[in-house]
BAFI-81132 format. One line per field, with one value per atom (N, C-alpha, C): residue number from 1; residue in three letters; atom name; y, x negated, z. Coordinates in pm, whole numbers, plus 50000, padded with zeros to 5 digits. Each point is the difference from the previous one (the first is absolute). Layout:
residues N
k = (NUM/...)
r = (ALA/...)
a = (CA/...)
y = (Y/...)
x = (X/...)
z = (Z/...)
END
This chain:
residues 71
k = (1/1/1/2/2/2/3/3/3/4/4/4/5/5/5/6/6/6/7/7/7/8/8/8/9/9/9/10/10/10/11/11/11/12/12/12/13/13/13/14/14/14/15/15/15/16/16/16/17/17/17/18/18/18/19/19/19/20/20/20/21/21/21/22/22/22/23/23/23/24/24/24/25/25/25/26/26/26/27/27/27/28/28/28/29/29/29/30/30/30/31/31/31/32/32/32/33/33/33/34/34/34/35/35/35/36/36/36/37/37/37/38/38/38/39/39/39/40/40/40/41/41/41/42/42/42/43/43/43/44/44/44/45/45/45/46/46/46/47/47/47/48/48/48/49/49/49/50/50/50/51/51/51/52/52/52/53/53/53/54/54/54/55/55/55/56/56/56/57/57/57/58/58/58/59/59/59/60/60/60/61/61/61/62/62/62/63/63/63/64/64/64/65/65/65/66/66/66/67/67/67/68/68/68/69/69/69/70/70/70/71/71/71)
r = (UNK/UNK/UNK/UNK/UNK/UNK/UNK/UNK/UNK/UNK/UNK/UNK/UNK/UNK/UNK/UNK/UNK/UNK/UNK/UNK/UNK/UNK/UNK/UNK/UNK/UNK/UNK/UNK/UNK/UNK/UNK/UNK/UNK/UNK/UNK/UNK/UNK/UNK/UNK/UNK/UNK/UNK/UNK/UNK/UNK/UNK/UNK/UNK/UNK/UNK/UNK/UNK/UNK/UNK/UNK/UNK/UNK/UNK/UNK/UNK/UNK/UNK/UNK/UNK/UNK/UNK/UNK/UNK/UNK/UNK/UNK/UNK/UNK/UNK/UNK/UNK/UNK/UNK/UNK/UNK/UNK/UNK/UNK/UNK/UNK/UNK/UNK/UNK/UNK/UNK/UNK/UNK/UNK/UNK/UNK/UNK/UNK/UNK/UNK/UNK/UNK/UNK/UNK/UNK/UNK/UNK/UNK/UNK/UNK/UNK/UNK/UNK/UNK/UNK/UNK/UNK/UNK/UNK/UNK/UNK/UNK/UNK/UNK/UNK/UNK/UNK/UNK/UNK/UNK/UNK/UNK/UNK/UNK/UNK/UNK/UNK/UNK/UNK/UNK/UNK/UNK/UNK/UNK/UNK/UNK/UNK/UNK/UNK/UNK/UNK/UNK/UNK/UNK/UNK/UNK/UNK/UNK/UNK/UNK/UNK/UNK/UNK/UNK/UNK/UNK/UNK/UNK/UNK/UNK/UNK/UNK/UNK/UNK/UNK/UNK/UNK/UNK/UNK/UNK/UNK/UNK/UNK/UNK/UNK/UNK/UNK/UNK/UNK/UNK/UNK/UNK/UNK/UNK/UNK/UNK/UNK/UNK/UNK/UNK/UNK/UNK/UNK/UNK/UNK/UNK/UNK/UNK/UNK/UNK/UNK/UNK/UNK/UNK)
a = (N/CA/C/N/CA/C/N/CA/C/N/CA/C/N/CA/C/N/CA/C/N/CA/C/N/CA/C/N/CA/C/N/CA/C/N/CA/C/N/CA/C/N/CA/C/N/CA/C/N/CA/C/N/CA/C/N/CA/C/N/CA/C/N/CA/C/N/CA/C/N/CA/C/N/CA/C/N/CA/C/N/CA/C/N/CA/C/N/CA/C/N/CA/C/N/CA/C/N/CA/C/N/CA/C/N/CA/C/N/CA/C/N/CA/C/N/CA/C/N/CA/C/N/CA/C/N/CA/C/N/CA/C/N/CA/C/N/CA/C/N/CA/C/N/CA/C/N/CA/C/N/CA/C/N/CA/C/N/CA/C/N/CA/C/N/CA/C/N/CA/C/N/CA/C/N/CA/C/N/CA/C/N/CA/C/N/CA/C/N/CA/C/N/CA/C/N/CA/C/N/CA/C/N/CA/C/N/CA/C/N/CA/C/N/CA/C/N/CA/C/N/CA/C/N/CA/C/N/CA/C/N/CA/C/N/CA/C/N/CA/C/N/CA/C/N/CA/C)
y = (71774/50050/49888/49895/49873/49998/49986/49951/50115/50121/50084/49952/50008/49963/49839/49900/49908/50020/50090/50021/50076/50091/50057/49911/49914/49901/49954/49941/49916/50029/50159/50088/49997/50043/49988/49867/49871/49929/49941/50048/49993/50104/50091/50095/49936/49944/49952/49864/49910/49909/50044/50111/50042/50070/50069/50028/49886/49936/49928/49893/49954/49972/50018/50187/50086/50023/49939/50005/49939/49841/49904/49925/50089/50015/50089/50089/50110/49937/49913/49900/49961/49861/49966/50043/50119/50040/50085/50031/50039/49897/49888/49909/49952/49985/49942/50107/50123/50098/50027/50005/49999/49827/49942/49879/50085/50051/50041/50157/49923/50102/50153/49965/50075/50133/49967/50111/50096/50100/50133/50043/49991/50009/50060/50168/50063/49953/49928/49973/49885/49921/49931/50053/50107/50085/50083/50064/50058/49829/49891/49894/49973/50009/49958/50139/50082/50167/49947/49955/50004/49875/49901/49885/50006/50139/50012/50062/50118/50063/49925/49903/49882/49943/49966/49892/50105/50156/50056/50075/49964/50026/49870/49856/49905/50013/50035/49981/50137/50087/50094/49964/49916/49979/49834/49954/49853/50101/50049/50119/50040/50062/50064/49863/49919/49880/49905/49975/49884/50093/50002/50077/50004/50097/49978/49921/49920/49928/50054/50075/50073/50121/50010/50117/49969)
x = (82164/50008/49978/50039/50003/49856/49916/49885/49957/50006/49904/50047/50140/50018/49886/50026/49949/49824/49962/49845/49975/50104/49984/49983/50091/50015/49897/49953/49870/49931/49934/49881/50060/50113/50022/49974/50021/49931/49882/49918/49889/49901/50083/49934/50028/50097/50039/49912/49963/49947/49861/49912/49890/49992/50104/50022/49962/50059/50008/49869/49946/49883/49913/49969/49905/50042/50128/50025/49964/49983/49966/49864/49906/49859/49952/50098/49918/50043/50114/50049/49876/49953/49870/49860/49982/49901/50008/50096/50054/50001/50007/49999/49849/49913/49887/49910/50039/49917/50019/50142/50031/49932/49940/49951/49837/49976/49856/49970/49893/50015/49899/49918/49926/50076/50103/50094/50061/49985/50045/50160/50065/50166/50041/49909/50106/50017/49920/49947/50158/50025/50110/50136/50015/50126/50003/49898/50033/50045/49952/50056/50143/50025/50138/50105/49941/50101/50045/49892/50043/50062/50003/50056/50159/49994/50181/50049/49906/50054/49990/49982/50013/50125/50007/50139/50147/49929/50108/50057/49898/50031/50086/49952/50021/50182/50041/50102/50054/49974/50065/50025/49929/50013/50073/50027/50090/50138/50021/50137/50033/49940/49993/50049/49961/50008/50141/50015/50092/50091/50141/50126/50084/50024/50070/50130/50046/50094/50127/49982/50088/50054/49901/50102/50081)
z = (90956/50136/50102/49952/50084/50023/49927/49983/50104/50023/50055/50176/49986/50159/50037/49917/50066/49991/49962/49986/50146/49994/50148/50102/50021/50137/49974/49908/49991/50107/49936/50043/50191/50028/50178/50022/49951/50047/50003/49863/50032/50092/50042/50143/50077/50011/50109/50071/49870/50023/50092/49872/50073/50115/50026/50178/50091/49974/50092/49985/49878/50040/50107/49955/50068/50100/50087/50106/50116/49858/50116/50023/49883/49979/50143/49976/50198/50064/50036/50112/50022/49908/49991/50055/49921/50042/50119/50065/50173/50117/49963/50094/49944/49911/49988/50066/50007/50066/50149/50064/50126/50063/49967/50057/50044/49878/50046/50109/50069/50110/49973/49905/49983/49899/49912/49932/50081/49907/50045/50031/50112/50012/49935/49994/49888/49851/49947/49881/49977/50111/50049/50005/50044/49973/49912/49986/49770/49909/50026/49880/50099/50131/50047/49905/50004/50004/49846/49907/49861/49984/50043/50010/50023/50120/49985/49917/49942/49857/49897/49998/49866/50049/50128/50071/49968/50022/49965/49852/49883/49879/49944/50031/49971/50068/50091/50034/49954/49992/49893/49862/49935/49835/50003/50135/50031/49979/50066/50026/49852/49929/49854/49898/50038/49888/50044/50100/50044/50045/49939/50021/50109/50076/50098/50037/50034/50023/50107/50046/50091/49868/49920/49927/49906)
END
């Protein structure tokens, strides 16, 4: 049983890790594109919109993993 719990955490942190990669890959490529004037804004706020739904899975599965301390 031991073994399956710690296979689990693994796997949340290895989402976790790749969240946040791909988080900070659209960071990247959001500020390398907001420099250029010729890009399309909306094209700019579809990678901002998903950028917070990554900011906000990543801090949903931070919550899930690291135990509350008040409880």
């Amino acid at each position: 049983m031991r073994d399956k719990i710690d296979t689990e955490c693994f796997r949340e942190y290895a989402k976790l890790r790749e969240l946040r990669i791909n988080h900070r890959d659209l960071d990247d490529l959001i500020d390398r594109l907001s420099h250029d004037p010729l890009v399309d804004q909306l094209r700019i706020r579809r990678l901002k919109k998903r950028r917070l739904i990554l900011k906000d899975m990543i801090t949903r599965l931070e919550s899930d993993i690291i135990p509350d301390l008040d409880a």
